[in-house]
MIZA-595421 format. One line per field, with one value per residue (C-alpha): residue number from 1; residue in three letters; chain; y negated, z, x. Coordinates in Angstrom, 1 decimal. Layout:
<rs>
i NUM, ... $
aa ALA, ... $
ch A, ... $
y Y, ... $
z Z, ... $
x X, ... $
</rs>
This chain:
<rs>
i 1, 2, 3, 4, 5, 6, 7, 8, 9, 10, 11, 12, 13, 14, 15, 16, 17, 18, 19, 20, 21, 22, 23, 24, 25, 26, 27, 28, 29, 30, 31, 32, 33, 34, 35, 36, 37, 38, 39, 40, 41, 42, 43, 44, 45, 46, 47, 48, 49, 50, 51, 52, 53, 54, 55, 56, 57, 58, 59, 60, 61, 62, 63, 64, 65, 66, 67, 68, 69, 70, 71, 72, 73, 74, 75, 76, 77, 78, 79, 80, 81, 82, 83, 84, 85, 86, 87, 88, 89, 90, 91, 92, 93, 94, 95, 96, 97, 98, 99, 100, 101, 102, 103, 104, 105, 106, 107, 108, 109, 110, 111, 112, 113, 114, 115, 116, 117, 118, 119, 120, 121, 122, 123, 124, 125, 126, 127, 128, 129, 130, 131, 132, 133, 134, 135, 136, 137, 138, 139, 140, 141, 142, 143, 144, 145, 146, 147, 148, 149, 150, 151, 152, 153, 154, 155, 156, 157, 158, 159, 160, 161, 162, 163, 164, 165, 166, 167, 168, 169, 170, 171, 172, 173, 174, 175, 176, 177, 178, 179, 180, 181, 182, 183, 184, 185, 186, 187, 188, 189, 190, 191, 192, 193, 194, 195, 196, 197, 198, 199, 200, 201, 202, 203, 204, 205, 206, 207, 208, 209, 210, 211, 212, 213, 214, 215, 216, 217, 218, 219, 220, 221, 222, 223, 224, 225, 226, 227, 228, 229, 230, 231, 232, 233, 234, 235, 236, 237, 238, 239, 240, 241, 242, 243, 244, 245, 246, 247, 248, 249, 250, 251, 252, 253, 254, 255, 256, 257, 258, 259, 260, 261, 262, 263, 264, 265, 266, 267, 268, 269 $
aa UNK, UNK, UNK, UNK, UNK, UNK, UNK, UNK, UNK, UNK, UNK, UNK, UNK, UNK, UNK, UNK, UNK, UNK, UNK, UNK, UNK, UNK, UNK, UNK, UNK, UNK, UNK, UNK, UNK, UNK, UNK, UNK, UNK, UNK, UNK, UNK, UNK, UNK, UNK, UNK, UNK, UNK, UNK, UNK, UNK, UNK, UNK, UNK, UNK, UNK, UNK, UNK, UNK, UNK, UNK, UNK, UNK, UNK, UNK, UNK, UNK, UNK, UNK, UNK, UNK, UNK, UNK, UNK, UNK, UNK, UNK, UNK, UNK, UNK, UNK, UNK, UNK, UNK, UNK, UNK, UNK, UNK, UNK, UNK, UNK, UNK, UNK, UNK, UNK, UNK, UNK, UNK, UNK, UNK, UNK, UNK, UNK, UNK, UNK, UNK, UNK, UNK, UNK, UNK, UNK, UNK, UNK, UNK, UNK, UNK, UNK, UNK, UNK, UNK, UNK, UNK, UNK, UNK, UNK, UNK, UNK, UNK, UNK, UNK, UNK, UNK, UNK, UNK, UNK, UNK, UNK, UNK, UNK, UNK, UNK, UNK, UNK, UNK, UNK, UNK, UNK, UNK, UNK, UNK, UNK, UNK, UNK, UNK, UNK, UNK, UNK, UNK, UNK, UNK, UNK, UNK, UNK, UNK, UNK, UNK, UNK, UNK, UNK, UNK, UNK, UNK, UNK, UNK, UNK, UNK, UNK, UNK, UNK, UNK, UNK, UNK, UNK, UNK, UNK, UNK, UNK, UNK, UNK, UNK, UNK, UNK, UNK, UNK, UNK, UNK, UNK, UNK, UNK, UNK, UNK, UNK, UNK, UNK, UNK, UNK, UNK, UNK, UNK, UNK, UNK, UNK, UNK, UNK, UNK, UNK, UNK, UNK, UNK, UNK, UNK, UNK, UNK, UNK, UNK, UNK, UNK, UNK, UNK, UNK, UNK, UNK, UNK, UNK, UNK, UNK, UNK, UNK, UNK, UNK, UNK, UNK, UNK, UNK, UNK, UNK, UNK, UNK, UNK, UNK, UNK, UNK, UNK, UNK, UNK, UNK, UNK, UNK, UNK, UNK, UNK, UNK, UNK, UNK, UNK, UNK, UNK, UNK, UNK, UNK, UNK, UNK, UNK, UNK, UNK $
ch A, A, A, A, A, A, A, A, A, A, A, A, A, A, A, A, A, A, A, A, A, A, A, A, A, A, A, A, A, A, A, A, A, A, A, A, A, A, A, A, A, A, A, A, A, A, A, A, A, A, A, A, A, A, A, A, A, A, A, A, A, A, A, A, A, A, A, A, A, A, A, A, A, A, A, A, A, A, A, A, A, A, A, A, A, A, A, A, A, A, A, A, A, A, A, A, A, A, A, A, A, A, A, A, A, A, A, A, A, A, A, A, A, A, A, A, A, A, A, A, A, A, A, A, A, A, A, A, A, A, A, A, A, A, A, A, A, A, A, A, A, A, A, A, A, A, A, A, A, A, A, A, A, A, A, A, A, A, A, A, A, A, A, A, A, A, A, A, A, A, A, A, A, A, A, A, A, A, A, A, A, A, A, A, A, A, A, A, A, A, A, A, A, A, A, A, A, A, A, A, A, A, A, A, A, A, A, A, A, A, A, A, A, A, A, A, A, A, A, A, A, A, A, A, A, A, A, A, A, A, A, A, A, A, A, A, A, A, A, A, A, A, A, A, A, A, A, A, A, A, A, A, A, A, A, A, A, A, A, A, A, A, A, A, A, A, A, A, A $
y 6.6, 3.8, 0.0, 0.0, 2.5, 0.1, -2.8, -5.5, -8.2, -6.4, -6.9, -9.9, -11.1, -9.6, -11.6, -12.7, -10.7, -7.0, -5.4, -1.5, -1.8, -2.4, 0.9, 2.8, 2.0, 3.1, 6.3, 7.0, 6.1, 8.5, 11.5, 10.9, 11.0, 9.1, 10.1, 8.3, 7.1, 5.0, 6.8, 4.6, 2.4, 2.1, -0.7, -0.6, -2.6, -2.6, -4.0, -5.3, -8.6, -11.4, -8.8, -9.9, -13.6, -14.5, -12.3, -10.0, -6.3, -4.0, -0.3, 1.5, 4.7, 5.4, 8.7, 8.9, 11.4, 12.2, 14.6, 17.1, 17.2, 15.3, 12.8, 10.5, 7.9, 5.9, 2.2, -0.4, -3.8, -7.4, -10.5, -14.2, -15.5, -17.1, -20.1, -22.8, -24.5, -21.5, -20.4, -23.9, -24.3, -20.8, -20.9, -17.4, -18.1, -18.3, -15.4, -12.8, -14.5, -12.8, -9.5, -8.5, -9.1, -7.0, -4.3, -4.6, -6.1, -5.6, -1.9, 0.2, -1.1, -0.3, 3.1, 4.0, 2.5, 4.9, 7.7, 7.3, 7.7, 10.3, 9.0, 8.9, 9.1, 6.2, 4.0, 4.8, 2.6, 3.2, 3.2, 0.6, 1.0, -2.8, -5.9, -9.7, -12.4, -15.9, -18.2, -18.5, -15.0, -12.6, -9.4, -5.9, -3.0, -0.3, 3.9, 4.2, 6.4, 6.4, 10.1, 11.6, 10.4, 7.1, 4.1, 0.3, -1.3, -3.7, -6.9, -5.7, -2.9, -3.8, -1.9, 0.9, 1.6, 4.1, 1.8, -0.7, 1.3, 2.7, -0.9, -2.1, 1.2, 0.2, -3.0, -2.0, 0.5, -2.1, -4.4, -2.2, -1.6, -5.2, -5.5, -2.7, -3.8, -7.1, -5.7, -3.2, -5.0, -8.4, -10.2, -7.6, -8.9, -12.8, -12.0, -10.4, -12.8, -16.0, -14.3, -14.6, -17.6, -18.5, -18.5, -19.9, -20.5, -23.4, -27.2, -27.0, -26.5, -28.5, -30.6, -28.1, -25.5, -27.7, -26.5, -23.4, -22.9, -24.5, -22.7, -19.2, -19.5, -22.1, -21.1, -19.5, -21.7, -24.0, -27.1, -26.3, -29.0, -31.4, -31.3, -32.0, -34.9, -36.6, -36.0, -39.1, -41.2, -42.6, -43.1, -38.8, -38.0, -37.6, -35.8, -33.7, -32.7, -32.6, -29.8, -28.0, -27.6, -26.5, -23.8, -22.5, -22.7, -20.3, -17.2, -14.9, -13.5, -10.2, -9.4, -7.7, -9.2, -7.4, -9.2, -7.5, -8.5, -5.0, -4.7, -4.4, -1.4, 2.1, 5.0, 8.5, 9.9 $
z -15.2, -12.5, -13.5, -11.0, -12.8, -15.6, -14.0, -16.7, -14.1, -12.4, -15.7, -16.4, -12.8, -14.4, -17.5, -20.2, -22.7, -20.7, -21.7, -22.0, -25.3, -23.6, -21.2, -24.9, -26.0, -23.1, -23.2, -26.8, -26.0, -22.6, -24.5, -27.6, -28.9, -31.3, -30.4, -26.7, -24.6, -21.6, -19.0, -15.4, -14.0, -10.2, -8.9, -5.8, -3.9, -5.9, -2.8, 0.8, 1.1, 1.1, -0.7, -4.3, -4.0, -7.4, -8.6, -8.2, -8.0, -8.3, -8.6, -11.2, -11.8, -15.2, -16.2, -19.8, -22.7, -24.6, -27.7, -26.2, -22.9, -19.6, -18.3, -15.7, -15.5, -12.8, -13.6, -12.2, -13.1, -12.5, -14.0, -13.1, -10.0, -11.3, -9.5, -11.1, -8.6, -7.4, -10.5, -11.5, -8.2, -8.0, -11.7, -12.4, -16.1, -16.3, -14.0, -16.1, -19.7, -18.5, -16.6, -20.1, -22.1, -20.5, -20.3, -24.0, -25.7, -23.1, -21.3, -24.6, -26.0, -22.8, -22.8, -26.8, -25.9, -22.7, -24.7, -27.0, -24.1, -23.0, -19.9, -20.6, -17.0, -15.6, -15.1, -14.8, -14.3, -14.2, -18.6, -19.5, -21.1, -22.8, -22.1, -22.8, -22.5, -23.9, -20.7, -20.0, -19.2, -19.3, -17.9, -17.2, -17.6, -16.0, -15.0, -11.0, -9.9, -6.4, -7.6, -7.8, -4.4, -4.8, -2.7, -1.6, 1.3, 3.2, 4.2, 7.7, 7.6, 8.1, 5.9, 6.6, 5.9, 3.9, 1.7, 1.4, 0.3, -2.9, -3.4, -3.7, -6.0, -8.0, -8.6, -9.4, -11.9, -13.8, -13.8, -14.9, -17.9, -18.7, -18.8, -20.3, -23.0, -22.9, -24.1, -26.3, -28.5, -28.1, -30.5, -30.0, -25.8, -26.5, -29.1, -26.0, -23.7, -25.4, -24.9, -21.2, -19.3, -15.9, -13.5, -10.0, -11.2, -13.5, -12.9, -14.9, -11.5, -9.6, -7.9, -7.9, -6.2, -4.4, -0.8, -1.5, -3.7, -1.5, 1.9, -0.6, -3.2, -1.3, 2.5, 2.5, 0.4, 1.6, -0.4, 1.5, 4.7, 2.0, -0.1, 3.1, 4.0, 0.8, 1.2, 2.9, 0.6, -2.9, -3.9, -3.7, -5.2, -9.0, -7.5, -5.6, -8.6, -10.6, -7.8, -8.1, -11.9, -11.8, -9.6, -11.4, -14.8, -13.6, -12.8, -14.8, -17.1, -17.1, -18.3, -15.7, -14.1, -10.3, -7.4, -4.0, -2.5, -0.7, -1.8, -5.5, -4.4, -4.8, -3.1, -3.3, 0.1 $
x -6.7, -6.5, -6.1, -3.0, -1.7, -0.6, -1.0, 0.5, 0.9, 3.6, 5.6, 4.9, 6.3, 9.8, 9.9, 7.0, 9.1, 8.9, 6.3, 4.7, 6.9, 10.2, 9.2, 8.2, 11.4, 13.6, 11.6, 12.5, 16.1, 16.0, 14.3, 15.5, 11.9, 10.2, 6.7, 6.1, 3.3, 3.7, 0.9, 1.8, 4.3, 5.1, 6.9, 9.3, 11.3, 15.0, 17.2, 16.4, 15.1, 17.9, 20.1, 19.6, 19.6, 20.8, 18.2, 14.9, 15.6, 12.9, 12.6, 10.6, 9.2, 7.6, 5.5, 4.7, 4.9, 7.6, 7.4, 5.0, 6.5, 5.2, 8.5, 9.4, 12.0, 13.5, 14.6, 16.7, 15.3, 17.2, 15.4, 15.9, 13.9, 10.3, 11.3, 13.0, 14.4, 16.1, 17.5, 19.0, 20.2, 22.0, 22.9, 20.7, 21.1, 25.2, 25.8, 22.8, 24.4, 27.6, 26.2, 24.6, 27.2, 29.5, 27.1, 26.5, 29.4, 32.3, 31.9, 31.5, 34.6, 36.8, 34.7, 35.9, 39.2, 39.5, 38.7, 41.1, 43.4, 41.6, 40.3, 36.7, 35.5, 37.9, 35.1, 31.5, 28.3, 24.9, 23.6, 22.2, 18.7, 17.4, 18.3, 17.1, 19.0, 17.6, 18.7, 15.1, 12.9, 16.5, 16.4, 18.6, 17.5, 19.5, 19.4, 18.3, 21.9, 19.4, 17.9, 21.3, 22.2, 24.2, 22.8, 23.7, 25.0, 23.1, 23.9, 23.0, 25.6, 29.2, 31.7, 33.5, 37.7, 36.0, 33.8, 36.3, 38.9, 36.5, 35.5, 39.3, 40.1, 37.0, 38.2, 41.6, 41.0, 38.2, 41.3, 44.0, 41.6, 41.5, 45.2, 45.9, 43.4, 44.6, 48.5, 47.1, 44.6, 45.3, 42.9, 39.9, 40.5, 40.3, 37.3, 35.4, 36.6, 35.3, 31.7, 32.4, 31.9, 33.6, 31.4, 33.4, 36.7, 37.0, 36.9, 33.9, 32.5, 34.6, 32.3, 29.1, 31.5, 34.1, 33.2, 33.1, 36.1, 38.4, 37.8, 37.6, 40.8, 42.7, 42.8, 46.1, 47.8, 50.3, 48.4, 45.0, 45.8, 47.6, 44.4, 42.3, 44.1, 43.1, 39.7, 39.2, 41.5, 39.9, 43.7, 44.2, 41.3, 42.3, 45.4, 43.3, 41.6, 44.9, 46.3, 43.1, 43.0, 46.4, 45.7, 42.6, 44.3, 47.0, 45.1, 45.4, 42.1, 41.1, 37.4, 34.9, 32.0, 32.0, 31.0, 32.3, 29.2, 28.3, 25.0, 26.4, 28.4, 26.5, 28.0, 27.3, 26.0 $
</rs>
């Protein structure tokens, strides 16, 4: 067997804490075996380069043994970028803290809540297969959907009535979930909720996303030239603020941790 084959270095660059026991214990989960062995590991690239800027993608195809019986498995892999000045800067740590515990905490409770209703197949994501999430070497380990034909959009790629469409319904049914969870089980809703964190809209983050929040959320809004008027007055400043934390508190919460960014979206070809 080549030293490429398992080449430890490769998962080391994911995180220090996955390891050929992290791929053992996917396998087990996958085959529902007990008795596994990890034979080679082939790394790919997960998305095209700029796509994944919050974090590394990468593509993984694993050939071991399960029970008696040869197996491959094809894995999605997100972990925080190496670099620490690109994760502080880009807040890698807030945005994976709440990516994982929705995948964990958050999905299968709207999943045993939608089939009680009978509606099992309301949402669907990729299954997610282990998962680390310390604010320091976190990673998400996820099914690749790639081998049964779904695939991303590029940046490069403008969007399609078509795409946009299923990306609205998407939303919209992930939402409708939310609320419908939120008037049903009111308590079980703000005990997942307080696991979540805001990640844009907050004035928390005021200043670290000012720019960008006000030419996003406030563009349309009758306020927006008021507010930049008192940008150059020290007198409007706390008002500013006051305005903006006004606005921010009214939206309503709903739990789901989608970014419309197209390379997020998969679609079935």
């Amino acid at each position: 067997m080549g030293i490429m084959e398992k080449n430890k270095i490769l998962l080391f660059a994911v995180s220090d804490l996955f390891t050929e026991e992290t791929l053992e214990h996917i396998l087990r989960k996958v085959s529902c075996e007990k008795k596994v062995e990890i034979l080679s590991w082939n790394f790919g690239d997960g998305s095209s380069k700029g796509d994944a800027y919050l974090s590394v993608v990468n593509r993984i195809k694993v050939k071991g043994i399960a029970g008696s019986s040869p197996t491959e498995i094809s894995l999605v892999v997100k972990s925080m970028p190496r670099n620490l000045g690109r994760r502080k800067m880009l807040r890698s740590t807030d945005f994976f803290r709440n990516e994982i515990t929705f995948h964990l905490e958050i999905y299968p409770k709207f999943q045993n809540f939608l089939k009680s209703k009978d509606m099992s197949d309301f949402i669907i994501l990729p299954r997610w297969l282990a998962a680390v999430t310390d604010g320091l070497k976190d990673f998400l380990v996820m099914e690749d959907v790639s081998i049964i034909g779904f695939s991303p959009v590029t940046r490069q790629k403008t969007l399609n009535l078509s795409q946009c469409s299923l990306i609205l319904k998407a939303l919209a049914r992930f939402q409708a979930v939310s609320f419908a969870y939120k008037d049903q089980r009111k308590k079980e809703f703000q005990k997942l909720a307080d696991q979540l964190s805001e990640s844009y809209i907050t004035s928390k983050l005021y200043n670290w996303y000012k720019a960008y929040q006000v030419s996003t959320h406030l563009t349309y809004s009758s306020l927006y030239q008021f507010i930049q008027l008192c940008n150059n007055l020290s007198s409007c400043m706390q008002l500013k603020r006051d305005i903006y934390e006004i606005l921010f508190s009214s939206y309503t919460k709903i739990l789901d941790t989608i970014n419309i960014y197209p390379p997020n979206s998969l679609y079935s070809i």
